[in-house]
C-alpha positions in Angstrom: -1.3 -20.9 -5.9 -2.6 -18.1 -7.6 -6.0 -18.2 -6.0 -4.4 -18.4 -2.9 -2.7 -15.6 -3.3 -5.4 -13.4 -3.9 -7.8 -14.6 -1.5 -4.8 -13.6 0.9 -4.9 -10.7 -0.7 -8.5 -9.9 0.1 -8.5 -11.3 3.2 -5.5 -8.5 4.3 -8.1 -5.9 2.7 -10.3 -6.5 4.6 -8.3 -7.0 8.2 -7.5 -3.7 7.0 -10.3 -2.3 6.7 -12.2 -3.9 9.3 -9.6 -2.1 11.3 -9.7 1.0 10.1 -6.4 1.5 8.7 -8.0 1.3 5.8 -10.7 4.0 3.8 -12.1 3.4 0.0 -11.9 5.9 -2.1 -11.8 6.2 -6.0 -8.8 6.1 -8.1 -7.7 5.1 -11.6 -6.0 1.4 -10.9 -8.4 -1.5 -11.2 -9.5 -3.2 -8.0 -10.7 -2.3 -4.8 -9.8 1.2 -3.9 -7.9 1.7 -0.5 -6.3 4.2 1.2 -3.8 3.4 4.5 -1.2 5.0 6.6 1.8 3.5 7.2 5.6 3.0 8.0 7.9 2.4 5.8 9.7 -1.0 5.8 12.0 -0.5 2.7 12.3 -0.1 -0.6 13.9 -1.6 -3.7 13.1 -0.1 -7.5 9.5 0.0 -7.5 8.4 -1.9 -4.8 7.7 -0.7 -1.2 6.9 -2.7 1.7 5.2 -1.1 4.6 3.7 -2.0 7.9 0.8 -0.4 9.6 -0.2 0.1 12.9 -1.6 -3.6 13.2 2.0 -5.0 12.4 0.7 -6.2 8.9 3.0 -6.0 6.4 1.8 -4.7 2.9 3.5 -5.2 -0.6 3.0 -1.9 -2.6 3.6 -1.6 -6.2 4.9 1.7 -6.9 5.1 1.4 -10.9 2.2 4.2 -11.1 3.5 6.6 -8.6 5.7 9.6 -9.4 9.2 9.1 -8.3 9.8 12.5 -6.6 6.9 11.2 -4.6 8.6 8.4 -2.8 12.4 8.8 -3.8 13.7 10.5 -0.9 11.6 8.1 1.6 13.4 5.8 4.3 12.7 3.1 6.8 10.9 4.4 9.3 9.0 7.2 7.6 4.9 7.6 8.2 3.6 7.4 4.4 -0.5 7.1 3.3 -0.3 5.0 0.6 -3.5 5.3 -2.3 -4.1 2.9 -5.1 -6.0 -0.2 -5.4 -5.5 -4.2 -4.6 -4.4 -6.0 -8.1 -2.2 -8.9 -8.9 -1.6 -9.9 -5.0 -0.7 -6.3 -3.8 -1.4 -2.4 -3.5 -0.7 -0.8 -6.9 -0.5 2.3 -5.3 -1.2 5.6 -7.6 0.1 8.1 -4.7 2.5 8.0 -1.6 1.9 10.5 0.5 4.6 11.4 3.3 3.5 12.8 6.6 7.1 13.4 8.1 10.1 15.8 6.4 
């Protein structure tokens, strides 16, 4: 299962970036560095869920991102999300939102 996973994992990487939602970039997680705009589908504790333009939905692990950076977000809100793909999702290390 866990194999699965991540080869769903890559695979969504790289529909991403084949795409073009999707830029490398560096940054301090471990994993392949990406970098993506998109909406916010909600968000419980430390977990985000997002959509992009595509209609893909993407699991983001917020554990390394400042709070302040993400706590006054709601559904619907344009975010580009930074970080890098580990353990079946994005552990993102920045949320950057594009509306007030």
């Amino acid at each position: 299962m866990r194999g699965t996973l991540r080869k769903l994992s890559l695979a969504l990487i790289a529909a991403l970036a084949f795409s073009g939602a999707v830029s490398t970039e560096s940054c301090a997680a471990d994993g392949a560095p990406v970098r993506f705009g998109a909406r916010v589908t909600w968000i419980a504790a430390e977990t985000m869920v997002v959509s992009t333009d595509d209609g893909l939905a993407v699991s983001v692990d917020l554990s390394q991102v400042a709070q302040d950076e993400y706590q006054r977000l709601a559904a619907g809100a344009y975010v580009i999300v930074t970080g890098a793909l580990g353990g079946g999702r994005i552990l993102a290390t920045s949320i950057e939102a594009l509306e007030p």
